[in-house]
PyMOL Python script that loads the backbone (N, CA, C, O; Angstrom):
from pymol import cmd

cmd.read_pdbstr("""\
ATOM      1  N   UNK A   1    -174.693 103.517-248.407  1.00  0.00           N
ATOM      2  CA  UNK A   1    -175.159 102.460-249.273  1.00  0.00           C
ATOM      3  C   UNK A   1    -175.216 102.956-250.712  1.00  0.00           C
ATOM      4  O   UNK A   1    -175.757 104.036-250.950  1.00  0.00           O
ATOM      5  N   UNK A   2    -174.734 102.288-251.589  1.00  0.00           N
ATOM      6  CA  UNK A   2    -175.101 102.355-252.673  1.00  0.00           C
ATOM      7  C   UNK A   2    -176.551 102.269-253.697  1.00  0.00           C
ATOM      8  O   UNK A   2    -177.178 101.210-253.738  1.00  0.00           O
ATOM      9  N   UNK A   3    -176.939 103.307-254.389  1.00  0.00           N
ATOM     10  CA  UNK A   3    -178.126 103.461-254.918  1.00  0.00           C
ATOM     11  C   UNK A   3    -179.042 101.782-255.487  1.00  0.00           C
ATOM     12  O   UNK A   3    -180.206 101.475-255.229  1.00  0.00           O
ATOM     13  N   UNK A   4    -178.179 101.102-256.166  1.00  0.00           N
ATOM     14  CA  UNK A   4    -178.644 100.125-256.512  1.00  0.00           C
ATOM     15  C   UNK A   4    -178.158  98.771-255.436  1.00  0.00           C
ATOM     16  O   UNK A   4    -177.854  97.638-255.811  1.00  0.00           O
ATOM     17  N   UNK A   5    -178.189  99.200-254.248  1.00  0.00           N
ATOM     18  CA  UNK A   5    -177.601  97.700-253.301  1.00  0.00           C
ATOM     19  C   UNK A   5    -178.757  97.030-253.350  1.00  0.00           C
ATOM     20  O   UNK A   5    -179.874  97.522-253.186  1.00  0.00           O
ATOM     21  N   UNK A   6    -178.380  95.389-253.681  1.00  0.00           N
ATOM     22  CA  UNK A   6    -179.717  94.696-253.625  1.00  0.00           C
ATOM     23  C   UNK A   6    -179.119  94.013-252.182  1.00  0.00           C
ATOM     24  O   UNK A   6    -177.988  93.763-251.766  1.00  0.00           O
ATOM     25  N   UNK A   7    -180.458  93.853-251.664  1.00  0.00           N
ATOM     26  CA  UNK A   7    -180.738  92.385-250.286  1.00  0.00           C
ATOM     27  C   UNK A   7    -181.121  91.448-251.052  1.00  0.00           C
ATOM     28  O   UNK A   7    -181.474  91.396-252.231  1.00  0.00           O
ATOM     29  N   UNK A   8    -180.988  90.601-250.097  1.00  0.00           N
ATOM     30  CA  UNK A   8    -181.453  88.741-250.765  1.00  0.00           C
ATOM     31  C   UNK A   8    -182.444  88.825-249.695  1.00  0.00           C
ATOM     32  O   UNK A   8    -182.122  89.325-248.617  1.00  0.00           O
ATOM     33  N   UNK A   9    -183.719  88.343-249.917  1.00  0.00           N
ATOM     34  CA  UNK A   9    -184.776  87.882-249.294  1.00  0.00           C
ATOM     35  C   UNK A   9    -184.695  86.250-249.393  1.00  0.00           C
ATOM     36  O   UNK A   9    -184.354  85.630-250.400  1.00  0.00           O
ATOM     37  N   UNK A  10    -185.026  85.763-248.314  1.00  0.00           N
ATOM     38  CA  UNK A  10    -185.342  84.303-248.271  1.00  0.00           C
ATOM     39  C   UNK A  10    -186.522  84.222-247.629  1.00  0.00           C
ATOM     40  O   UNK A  10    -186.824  84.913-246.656  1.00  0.00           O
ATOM     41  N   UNK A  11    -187.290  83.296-248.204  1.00  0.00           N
ATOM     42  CA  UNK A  11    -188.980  83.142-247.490  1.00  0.00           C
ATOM     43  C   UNK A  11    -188.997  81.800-247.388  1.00  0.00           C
ATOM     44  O   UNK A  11    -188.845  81.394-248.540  1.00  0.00           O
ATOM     45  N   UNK A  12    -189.134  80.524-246.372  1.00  0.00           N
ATOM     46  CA  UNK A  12    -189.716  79.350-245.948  1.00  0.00           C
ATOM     47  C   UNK A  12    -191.103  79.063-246.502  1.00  0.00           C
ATOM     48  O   UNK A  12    -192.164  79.596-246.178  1.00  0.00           O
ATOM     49  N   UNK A  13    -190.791  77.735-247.763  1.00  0.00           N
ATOM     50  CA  UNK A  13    -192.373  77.429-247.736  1.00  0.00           C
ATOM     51  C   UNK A  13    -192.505  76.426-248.154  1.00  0.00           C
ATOM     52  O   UNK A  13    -191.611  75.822-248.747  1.00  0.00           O
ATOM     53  N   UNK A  14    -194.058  75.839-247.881  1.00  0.00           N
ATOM     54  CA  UNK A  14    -194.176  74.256-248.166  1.00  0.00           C
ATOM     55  C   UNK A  14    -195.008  74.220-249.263  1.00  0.00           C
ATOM     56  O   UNK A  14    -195.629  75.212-249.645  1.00  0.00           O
ATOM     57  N   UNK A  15    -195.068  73.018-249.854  1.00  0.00           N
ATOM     58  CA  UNK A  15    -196.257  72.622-250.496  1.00  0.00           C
ATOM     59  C   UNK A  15    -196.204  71.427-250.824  1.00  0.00           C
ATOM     60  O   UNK A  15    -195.329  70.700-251.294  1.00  0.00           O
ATOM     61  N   UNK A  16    -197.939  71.221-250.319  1.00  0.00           N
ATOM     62  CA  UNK A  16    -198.421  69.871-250.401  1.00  0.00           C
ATOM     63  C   UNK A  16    -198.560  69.200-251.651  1.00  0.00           C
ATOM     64  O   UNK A  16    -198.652  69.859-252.687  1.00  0.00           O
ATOM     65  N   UNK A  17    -198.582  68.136-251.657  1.00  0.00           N
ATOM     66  CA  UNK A  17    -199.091  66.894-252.833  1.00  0.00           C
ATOM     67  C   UNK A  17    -200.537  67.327-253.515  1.00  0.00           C
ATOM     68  O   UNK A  17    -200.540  67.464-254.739  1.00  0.00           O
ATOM     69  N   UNK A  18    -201.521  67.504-252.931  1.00  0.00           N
ATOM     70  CA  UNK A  18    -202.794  68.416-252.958  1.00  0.00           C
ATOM     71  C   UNK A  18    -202.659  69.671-253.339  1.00  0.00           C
ATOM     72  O   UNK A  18    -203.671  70.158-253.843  1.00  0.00           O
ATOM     73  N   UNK A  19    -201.941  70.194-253.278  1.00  0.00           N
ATOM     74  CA  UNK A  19    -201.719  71.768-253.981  1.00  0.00           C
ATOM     75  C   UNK A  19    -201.682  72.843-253.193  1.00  0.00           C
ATOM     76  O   UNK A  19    -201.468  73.974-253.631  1.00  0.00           O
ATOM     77  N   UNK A  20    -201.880  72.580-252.013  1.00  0.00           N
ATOM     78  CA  UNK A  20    -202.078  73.411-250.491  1.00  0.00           C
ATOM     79  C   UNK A  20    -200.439  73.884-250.625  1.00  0.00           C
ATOM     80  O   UNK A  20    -199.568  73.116-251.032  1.00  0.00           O
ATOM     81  N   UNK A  21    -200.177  75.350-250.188  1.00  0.00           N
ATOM     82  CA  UNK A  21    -199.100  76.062-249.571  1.00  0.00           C
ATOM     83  C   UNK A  21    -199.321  76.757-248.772  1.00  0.00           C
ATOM     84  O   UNK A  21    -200.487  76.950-248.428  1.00  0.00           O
ATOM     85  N   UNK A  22    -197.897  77.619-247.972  1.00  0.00           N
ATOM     86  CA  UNK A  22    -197.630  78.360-247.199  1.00  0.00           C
ATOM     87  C   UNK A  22    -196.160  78.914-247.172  1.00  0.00           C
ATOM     88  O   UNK A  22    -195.118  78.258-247.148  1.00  0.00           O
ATOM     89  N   UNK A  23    -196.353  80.535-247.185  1.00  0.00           N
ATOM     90  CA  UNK A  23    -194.901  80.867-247.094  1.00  0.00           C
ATOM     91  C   UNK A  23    -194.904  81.895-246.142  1.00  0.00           C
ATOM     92  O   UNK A  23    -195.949  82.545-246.118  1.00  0.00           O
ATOM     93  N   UNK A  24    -193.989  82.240-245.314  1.00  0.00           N
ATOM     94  CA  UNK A  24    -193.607  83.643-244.317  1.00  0.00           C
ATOM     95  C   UNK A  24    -192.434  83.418-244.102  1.00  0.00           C
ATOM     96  O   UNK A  24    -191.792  82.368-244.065  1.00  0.00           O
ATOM     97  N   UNK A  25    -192.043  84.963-243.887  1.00  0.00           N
ATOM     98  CA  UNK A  25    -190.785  85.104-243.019  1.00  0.00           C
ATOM     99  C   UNK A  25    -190.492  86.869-243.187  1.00  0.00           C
ATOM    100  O   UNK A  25    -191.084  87.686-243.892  1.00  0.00           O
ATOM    101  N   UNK A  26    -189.318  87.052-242.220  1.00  0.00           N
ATOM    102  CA  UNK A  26    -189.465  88.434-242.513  1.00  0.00           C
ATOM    103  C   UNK A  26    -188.402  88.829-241.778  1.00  0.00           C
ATOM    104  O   UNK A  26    -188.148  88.068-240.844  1.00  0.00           O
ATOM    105  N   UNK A  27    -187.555  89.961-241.917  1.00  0.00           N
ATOM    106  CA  UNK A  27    -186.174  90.027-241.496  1.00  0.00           C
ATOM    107  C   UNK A  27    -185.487  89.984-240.124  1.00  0.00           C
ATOM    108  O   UNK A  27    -184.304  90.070-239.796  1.00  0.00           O
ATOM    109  N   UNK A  28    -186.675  89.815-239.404  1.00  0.00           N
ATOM    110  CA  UNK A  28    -186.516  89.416-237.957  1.00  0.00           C
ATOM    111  C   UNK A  28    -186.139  87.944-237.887  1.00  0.00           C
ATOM    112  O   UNK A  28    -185.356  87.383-237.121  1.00  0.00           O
ATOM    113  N   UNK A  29    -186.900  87.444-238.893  1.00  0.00           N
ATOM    114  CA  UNK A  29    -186.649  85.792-238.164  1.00  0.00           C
ATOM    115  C   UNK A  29    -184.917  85.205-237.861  1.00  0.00           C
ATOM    116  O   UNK A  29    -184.144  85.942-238.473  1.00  0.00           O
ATOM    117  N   UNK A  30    -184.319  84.306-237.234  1.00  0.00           N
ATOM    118  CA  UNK A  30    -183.534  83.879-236.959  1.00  0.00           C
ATOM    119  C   UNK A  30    -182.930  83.249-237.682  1.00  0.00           C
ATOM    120  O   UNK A  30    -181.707  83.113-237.673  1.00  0.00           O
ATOM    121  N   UNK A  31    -183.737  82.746-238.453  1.00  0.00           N
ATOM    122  CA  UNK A  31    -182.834  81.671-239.582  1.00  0.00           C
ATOM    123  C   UNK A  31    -183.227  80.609-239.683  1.00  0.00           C
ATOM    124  O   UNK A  31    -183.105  79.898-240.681  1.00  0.00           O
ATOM    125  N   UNK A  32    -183.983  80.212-238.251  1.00  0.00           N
ATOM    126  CA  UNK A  32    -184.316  78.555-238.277  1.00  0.00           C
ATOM    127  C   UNK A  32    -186.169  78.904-238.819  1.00  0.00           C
ATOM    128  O   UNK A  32    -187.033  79.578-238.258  1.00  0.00           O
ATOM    129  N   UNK A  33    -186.197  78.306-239.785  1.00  0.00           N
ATOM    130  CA  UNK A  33    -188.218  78.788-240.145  1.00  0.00           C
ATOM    131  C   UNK A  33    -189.080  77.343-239.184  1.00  0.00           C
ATOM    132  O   UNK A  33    -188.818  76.141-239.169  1.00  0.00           O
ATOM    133  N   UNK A  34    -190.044  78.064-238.548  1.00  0.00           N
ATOM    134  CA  UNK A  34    -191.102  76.957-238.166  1.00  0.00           C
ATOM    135  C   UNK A  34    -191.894  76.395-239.004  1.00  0.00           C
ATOM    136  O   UNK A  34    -192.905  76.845-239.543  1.00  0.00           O
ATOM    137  N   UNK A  35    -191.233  75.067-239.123  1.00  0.00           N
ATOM    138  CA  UNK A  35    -191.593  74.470-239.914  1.00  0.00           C
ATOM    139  C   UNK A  35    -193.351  74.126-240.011  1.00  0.00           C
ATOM    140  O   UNK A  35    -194.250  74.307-240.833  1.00  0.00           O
ATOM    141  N   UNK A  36    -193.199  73.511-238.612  1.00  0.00           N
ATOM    142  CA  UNK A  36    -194.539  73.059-237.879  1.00  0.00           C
ATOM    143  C   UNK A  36    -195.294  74.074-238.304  1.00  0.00           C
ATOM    144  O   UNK A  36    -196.214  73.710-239.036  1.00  0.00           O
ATOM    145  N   UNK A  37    -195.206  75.574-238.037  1.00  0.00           N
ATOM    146  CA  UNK A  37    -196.259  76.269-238.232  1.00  0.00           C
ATOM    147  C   UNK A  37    -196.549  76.470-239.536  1.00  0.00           C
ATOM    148  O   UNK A  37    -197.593  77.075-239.781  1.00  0.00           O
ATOM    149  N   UNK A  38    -195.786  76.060-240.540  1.00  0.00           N
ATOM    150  CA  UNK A  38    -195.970  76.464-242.074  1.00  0.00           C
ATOM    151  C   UNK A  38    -196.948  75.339-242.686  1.00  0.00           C
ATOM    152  O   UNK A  38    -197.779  75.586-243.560  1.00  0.00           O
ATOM    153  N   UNK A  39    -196.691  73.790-241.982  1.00  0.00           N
ATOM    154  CA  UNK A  39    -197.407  73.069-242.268  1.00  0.00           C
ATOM    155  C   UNK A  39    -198.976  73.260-242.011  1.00  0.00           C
ATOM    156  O   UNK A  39    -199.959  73.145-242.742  1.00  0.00           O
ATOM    157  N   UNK A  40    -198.765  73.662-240.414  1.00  0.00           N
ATOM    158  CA  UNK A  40    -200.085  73.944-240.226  1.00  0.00           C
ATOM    159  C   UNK A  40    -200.928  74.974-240.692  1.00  0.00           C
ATOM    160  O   UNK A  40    -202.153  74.993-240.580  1.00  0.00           O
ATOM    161  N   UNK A  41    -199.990  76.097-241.386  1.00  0.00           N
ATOM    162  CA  UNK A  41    -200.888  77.006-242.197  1.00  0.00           C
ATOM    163  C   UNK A  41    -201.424  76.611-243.680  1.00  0.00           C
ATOM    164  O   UNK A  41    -202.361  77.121-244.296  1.00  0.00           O
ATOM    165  N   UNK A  42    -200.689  75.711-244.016  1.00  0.00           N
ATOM    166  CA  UNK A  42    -201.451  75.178-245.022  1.00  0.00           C
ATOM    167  C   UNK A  42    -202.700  74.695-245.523  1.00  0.00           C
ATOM    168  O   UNK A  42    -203.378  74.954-246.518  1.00  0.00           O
ATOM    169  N   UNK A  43    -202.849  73.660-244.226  1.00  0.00           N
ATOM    170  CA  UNK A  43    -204.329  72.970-243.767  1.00  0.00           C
ATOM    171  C   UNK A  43    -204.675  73.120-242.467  1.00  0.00           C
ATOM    172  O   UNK A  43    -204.215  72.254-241.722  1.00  0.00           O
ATOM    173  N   UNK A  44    -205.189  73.762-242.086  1.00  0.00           N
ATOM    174  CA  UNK A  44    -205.298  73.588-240.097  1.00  0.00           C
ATOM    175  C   UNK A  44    -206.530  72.482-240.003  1.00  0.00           C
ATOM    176  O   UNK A  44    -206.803  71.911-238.947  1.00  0.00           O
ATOM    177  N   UNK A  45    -207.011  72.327-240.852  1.00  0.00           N
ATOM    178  CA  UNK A  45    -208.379  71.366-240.439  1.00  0.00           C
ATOM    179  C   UNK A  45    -208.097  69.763-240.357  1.00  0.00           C
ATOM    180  O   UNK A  45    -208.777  69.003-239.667  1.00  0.00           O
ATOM    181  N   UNK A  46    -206.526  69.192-241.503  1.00  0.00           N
ATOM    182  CA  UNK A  46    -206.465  68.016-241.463  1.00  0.00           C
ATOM    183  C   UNK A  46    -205.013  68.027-242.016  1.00  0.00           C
ATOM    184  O   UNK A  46    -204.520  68.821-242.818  1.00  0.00           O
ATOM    185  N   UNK A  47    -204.391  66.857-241.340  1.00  0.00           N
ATOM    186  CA  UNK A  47    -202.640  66.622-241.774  1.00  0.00           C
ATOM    187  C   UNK A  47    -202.770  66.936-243.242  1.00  0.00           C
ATOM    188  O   UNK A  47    -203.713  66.599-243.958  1.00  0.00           O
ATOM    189  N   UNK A  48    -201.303  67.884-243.737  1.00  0.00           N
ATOM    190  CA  UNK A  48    -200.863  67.913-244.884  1.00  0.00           C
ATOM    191  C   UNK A  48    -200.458  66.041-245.791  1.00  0.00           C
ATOM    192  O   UNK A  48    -199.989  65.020-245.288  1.00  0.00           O
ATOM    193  N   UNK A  49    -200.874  66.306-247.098  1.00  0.00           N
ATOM    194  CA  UNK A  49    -200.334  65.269-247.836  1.00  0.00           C
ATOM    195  C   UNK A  49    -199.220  65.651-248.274  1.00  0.00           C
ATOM    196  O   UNK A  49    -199.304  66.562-249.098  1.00  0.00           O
ATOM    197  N   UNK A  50    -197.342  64.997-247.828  1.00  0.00           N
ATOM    198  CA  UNK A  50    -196.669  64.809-248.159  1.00  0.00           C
ATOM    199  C   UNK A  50    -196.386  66.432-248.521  1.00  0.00           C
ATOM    200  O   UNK A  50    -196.479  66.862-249.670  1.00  0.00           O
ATOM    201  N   UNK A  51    -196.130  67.026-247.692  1.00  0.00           N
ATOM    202  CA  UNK A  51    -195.547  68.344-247.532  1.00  0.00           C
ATOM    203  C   UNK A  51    -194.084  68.172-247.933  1.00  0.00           C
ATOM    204  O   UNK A  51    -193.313  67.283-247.572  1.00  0.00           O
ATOM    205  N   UNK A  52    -193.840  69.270-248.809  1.00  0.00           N
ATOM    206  CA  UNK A  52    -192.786  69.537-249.144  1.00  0.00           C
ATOM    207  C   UNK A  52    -191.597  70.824-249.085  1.00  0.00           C
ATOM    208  O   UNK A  52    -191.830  71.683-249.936  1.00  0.00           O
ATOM    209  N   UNK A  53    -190.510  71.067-248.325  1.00  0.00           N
ATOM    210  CA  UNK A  53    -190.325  72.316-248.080  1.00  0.00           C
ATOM    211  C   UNK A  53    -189.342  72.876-249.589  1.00  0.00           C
ATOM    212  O   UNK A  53    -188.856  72.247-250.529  1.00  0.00           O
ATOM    213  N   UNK A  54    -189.367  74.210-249.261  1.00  0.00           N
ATOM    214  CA  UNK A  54    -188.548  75.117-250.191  1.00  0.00           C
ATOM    215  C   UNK A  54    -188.165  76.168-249.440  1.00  0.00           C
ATOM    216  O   UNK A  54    -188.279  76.243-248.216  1.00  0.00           O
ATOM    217  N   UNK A  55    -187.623  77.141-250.303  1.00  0.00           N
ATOM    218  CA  UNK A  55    -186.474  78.125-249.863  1.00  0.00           C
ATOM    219  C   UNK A  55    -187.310  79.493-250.897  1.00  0.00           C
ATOM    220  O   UNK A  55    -187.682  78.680-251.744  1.00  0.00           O
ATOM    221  N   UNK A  56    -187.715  80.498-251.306  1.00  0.00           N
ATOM    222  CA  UNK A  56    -188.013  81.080-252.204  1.00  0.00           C
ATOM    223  C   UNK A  56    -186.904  82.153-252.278  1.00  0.00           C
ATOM    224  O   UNK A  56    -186.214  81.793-251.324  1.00  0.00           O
ATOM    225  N   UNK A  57    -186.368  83.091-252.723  1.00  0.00           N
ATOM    226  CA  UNK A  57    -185.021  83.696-252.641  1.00  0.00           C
ATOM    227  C   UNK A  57    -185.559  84.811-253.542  1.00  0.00           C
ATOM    228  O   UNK A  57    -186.213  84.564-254.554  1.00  0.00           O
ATOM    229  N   UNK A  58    -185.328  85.756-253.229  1.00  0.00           N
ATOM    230  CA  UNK A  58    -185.083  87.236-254.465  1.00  0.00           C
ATOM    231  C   UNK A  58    -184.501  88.036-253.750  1.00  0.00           C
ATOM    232  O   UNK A  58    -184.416  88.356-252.564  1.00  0.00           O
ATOM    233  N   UNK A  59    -183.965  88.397-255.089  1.00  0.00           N
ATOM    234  CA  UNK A  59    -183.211  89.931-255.124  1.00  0.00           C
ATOM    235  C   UNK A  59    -183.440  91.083-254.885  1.00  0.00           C
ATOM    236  O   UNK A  59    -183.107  91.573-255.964  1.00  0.00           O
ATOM    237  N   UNK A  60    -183.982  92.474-253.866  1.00  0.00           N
ATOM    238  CA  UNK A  60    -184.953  93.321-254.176  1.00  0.00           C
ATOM    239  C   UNK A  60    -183.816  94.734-254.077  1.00  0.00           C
ATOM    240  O   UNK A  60    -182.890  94.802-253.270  1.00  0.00           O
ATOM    241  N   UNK A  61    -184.099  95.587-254.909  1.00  0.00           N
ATOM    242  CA  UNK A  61    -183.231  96.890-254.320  1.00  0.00           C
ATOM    243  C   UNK A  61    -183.481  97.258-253.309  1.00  0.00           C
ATOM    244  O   UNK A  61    -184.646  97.195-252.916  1.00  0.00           O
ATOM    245  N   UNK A  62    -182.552  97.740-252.579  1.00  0.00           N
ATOM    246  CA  UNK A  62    -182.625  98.738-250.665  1.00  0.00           C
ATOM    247  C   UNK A  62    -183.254 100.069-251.865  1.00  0.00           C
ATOM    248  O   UNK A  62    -182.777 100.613-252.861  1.00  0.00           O
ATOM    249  N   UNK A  63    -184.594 100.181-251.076  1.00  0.00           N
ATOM    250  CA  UNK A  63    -185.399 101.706-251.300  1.00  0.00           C
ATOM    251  C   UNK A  63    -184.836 102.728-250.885  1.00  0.00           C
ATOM    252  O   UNK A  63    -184.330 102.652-249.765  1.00  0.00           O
ATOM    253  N   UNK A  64    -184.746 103.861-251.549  1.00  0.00           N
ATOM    254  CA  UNK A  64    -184.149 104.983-251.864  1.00  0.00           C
ATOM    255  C   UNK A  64    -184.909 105.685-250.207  1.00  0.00           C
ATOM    256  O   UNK A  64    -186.044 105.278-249.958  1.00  0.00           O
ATOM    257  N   UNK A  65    -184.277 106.657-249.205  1.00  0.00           N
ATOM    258  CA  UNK A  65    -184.958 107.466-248.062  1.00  0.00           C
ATOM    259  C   UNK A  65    -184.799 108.630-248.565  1.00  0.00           C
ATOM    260  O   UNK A  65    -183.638 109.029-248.664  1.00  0.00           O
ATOM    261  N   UNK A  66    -185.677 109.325-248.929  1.00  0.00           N
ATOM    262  CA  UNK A  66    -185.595 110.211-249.398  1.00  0.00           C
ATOM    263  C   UNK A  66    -186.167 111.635-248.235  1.00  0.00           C
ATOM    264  O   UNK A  66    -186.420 111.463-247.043  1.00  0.00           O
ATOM    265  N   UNK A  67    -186.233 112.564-248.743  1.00  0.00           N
ATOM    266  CA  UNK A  67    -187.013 113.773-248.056  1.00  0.00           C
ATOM    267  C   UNK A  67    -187.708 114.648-249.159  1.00  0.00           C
ATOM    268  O   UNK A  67    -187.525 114.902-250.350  1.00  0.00           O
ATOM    269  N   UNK A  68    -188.598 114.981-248.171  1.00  0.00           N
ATOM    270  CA  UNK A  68    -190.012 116.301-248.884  1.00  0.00           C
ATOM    271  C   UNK A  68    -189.446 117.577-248.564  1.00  0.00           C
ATOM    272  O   UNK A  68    -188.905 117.837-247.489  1.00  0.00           O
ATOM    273  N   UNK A  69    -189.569 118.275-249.417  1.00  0.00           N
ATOM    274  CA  UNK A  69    -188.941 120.059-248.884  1.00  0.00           C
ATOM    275  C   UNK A  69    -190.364 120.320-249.006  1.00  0.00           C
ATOM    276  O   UNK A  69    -190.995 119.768-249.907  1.00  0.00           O
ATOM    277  N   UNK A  70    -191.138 121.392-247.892  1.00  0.00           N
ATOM    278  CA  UNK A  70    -192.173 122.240-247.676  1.00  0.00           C
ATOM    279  C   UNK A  70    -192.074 123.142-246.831  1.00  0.00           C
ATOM    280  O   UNK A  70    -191.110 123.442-246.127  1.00  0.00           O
ATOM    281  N   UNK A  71    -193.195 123.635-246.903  1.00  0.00           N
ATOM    282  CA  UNK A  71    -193.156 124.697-245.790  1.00  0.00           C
ATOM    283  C   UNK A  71    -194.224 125.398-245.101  1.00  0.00           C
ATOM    284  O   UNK A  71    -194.986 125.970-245.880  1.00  0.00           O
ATOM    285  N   UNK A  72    -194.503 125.523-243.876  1.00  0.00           N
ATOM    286  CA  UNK A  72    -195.816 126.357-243.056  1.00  0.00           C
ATOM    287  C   UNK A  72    -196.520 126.819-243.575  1.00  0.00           C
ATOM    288  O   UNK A  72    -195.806 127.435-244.366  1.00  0.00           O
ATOM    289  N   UNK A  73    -197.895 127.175-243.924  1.00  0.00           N
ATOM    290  CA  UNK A  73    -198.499 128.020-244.357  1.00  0.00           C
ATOM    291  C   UNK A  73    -199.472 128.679-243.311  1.00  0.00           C
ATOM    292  O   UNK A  73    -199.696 127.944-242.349  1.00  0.00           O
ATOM    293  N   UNK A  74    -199.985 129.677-243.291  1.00  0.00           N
ATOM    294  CA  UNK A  74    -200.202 130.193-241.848  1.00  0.00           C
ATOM    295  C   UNK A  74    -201.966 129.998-242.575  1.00  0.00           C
ATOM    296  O   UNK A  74    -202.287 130.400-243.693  1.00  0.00           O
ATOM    297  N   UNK A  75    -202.692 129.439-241.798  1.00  0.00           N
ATOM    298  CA  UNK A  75    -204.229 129.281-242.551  1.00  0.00           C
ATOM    299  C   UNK A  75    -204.701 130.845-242.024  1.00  0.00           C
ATOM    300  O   UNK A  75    -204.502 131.450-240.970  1.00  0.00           O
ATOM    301  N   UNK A  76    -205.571 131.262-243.545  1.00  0.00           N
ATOM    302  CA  UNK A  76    -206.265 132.592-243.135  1.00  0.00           C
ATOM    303  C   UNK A  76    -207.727 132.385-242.244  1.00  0.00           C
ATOM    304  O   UNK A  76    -208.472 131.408-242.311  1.00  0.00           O
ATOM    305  N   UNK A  77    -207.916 133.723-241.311  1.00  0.00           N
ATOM    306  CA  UNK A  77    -208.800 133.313-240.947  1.00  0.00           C
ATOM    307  C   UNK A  77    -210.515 133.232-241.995  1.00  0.00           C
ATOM    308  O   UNK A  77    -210.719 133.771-243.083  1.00  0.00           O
ATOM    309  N   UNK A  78    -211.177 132.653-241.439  1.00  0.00           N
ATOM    310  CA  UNK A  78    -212.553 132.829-241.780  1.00  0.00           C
ATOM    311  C   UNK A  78    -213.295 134.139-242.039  1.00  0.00           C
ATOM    312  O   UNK A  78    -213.212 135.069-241.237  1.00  0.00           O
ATOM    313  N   UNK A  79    -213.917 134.203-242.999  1.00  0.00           N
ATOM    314  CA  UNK A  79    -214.166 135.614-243.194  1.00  0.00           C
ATOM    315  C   UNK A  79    -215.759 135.979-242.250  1.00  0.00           C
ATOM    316  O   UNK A  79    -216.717 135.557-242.898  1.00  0.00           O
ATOM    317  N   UNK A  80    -216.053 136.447-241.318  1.00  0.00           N
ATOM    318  CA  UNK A  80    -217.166 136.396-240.450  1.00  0.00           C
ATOM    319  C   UNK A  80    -218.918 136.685-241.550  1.00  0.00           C
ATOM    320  O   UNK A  80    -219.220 137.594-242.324  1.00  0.00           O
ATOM    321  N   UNK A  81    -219.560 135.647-241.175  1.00  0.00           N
ATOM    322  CA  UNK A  81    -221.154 136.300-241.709  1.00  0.00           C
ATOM    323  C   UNK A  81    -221.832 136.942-240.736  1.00  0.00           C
ATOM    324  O   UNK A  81    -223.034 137.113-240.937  1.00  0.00           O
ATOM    325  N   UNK A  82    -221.162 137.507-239.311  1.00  0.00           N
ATOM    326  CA  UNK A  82    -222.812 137.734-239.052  1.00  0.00           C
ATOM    327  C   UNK A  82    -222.941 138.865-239.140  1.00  0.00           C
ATOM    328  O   UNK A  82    -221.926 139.555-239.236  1.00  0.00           O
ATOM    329  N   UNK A  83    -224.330 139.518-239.139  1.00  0.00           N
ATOM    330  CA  UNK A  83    -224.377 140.698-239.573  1.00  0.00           C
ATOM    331  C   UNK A  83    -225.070 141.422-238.794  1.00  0.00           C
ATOM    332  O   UNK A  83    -225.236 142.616-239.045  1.00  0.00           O
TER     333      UNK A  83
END
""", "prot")
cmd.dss("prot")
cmd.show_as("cartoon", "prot")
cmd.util.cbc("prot")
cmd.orient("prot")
C-alpha cells in the first residue's frame, strides 16, 4: 500500500424534522444500512418526525503499521534489609 492511500468511509444517517439524529456503520456492514434501527436510535420513546436519510462520506488515510525496536532488560535483584 501506498503511504498516503486514502479509504472512503460511508456512514448511514437520519435526521429528523425536530433535530433528532443517528449515524453508524462500520466496515463490516454489508452495504444495505438498517434503516429501522437508525430511526429508532434517534427517538426510542416516540415515532420520528419526518425522518430523513443521508449518506455521510470521508476520505481518511490507511494508518501507517509500524514497529517498536526494544529490548529485555534483566530486572536487578532487590537489595536485602535484613540484618
Amino acid at each position: 500500500m501506498a503511504d498516503d492511500e486514502l479509504i472512503e468511509i460511508r456512514i448511514p444517517m437520519i435526521v429528523t424534522a425536530d433535530g433528532k439524529w443517528a449515524a453508524s456503520g462500520s466496515s463490516a456492514a454489508n452495504g444495505d444500512p438498517d434503516w429501522s434501527w437508525l430511526d429508532e436510535m434517534c427517538d426510542d420513546d416516540k415515532p420520528t418526525v419526518c425522518p430523513q436519510r443521508y449518506w455521510i462520506t470521508a476520505y481518511v488515510k490507511m494508518p501507517k503499521v509500524g514497529e517498536v525496536v526494544g529490548s529485555a532488560v534483566r530486572e536487578c535483584p532487590q537489595e536485602s534489609t535484613s540484618e
